[in-house]
Each structure stands twice: as C-alpha cells, then as structure tokens.
C-alpha positions as CSV (number, residue, x, y, z in Angstrom):
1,X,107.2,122.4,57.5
2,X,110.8,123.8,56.7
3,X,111.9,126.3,60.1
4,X,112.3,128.9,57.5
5,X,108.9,128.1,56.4
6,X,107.2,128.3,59.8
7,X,109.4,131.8,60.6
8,X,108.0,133.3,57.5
9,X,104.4,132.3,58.1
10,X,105.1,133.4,62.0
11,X,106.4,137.2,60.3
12,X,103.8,136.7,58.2
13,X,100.9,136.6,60.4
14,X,102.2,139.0,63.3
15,X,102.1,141.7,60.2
16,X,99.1,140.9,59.1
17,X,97.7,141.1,62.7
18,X,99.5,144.5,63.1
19,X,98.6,146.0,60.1
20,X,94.5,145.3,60.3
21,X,94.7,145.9,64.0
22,X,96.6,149.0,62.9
23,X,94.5,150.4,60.5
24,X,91.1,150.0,62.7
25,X,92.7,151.4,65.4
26,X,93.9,154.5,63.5
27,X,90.6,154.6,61.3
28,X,88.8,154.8,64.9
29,X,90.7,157.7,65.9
30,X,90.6,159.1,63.1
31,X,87.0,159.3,62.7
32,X,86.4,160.4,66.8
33,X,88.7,163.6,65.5
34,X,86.9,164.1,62.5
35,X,84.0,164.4,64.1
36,X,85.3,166.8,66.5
37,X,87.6,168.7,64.2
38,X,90.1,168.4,66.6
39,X,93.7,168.4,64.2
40,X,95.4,167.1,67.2
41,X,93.6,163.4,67.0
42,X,94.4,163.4,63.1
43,X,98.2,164.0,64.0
44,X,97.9,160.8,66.8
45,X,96.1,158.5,64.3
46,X,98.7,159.3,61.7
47,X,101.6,158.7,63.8
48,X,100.1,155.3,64.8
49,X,99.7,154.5,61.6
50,X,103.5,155.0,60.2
51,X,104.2,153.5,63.5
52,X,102.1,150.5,63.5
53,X,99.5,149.7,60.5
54,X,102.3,150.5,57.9
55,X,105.1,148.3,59.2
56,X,102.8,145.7,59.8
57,X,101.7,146.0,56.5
58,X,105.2,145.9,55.1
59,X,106.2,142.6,57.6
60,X,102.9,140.9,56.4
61,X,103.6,141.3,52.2
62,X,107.3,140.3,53.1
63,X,106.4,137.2,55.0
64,X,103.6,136.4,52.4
65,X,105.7,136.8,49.6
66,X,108.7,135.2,51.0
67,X,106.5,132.0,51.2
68,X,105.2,132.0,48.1
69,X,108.7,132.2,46.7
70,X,109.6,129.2,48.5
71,X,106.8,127.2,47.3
72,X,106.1,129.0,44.2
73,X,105.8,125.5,41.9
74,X,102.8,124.6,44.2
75,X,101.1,127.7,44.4
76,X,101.3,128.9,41.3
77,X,98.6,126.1,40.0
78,X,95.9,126.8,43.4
79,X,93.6,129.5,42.4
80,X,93.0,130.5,46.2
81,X,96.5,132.1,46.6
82,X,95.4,134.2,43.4
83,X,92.1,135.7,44.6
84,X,94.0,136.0,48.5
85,X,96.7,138.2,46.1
86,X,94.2,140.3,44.9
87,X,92.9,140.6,48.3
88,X,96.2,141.3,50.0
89,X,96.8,144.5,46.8
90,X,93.1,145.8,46.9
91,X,93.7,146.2,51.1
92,X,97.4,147.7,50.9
93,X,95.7,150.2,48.0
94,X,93.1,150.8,50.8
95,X,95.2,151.5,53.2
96,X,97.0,154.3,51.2
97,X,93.9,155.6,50.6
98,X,93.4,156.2,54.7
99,X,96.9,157.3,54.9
100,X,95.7,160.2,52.6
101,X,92.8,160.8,54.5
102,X,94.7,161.0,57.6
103,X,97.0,163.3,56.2
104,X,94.6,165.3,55.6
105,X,92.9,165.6,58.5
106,X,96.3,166.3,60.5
107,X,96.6,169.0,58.1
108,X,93.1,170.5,59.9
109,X,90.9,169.9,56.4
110,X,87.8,168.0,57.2
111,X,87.2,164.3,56.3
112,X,83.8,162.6,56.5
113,X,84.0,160.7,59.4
114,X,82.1,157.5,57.6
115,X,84.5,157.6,54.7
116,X,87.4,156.3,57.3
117,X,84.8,153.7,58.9
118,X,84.2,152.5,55.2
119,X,87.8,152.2,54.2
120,X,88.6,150.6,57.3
121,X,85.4,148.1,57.3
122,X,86.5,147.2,53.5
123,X,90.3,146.1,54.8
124,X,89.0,144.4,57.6
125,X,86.6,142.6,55.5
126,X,89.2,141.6,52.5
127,X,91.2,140.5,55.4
128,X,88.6,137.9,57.0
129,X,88.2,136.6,53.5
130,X,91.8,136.2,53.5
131,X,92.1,134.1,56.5
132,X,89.1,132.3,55.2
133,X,90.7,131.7,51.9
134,X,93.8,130.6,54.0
135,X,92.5,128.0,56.2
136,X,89.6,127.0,53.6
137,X,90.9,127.7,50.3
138,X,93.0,124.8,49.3
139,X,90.6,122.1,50.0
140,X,87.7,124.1,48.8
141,X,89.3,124.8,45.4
142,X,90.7,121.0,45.5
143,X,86.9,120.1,45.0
C-alpha cells in the first residue's frame, strides 16, 4: 500500500471512529436531558456534537472518498463498496436528523428520549455493517 494510501485509510478510520463514538455519546446525553427537560444537557450534547461527531464525520467521508478516488478502476466493479456507500449516506442523513433533534432540545422543546436512542442505534448499526462489509466484503462478494 501507497503511504498516501495508508494516511487516507489512517484519516479515514480516526473519523469514522470519531464520528460514531460522537454521535452515541451526544445521543446519550441527549436523551438523559430529554428525560429530565433540562435545556442545559441539550446545549452540551450539541456542542459535542459540532465539536466532535460532525468533524469526525466530515474527516471520515474525506478519507473514504479520497481512497476510492485513488483506486476508483478497482472499486468501481466490487459491489461491497456500493452497499458500504449507501451505508456511509443513509448514517450521515441520520446524523442530520439528530443534529435537528438536538437543536431542538437546546432550544427547551421536548424530544422523545427513545427517538435519539433509535437514531443513534441505527448509525451505530449501519456502521458495524460497514466495518463488516470492509473487512469481509471483498472476498465475500469475490465468491
């Protein structure tokens, strides 16, 4: 592997790392102040997550995408990077969707605590089938 290669994939994972730790972390506040209306928790979890889940998000698609342009002529033919793709949009849409929630819960409106633990249950979850795709997909598809 190319240094550039391996600096990417090192970006890369450190954001994607970020970004999911990120989002539970702020989806864990965030429902511990929903459920005790306190508008003060809903500022703190959306601080952390412009400080933390939303760069990590933006290092990880940068990384991601940086690699795939480098080896685009392989990629493009493995159906595993499509469905990790689709993965990777779906969870970055998610996580919009808990930066509006959060917003609104700074704001003092209520939020149904288990709406945040199911937003942040579905990125974790596209995530882990993102690693799995990563580590498993290109042989399992090369079947």
């Amino acid at each position: 592997m190319r240094p550039m290669a391996l600096w990417l994939k090192v970006l890369h994972v450190v954001g994607v790392v970020f970004w999911i730790g990120g989002v539970v972390a702020v989806a864990s506040v965030g429902v511990a102040a929903a459920q005790s209306g306190e508008k003060a928790g809903g500022s703190l979890a959306r601080k952390a997550n412009r400080h933390v889940a939303t760069p990590g998000l933006v290092l990880a698609w940068v990384g991601g995408l940086s690699l795939l342009g480098l080896g685009w002529g392989a990629y493009a033919k493995m159906p595993w990077i499509h469905i990790k793709l689709t993965l990777g949009l779906v969870a970055a849409g998610l996580s919009g969707v808990l930066a509006a929630r959060l917003r609104t819960l700074a704001a003092g409106e209520s939020v149904t605590p288990g709406s945040l633990r199911l937003v942040a249950a579905l990125i974790a979850a596209m995530a882990l089938a993102s690693v799995a795709l990563a580590f498993a997909g290109p042989g399992w598809f090369a079947r």
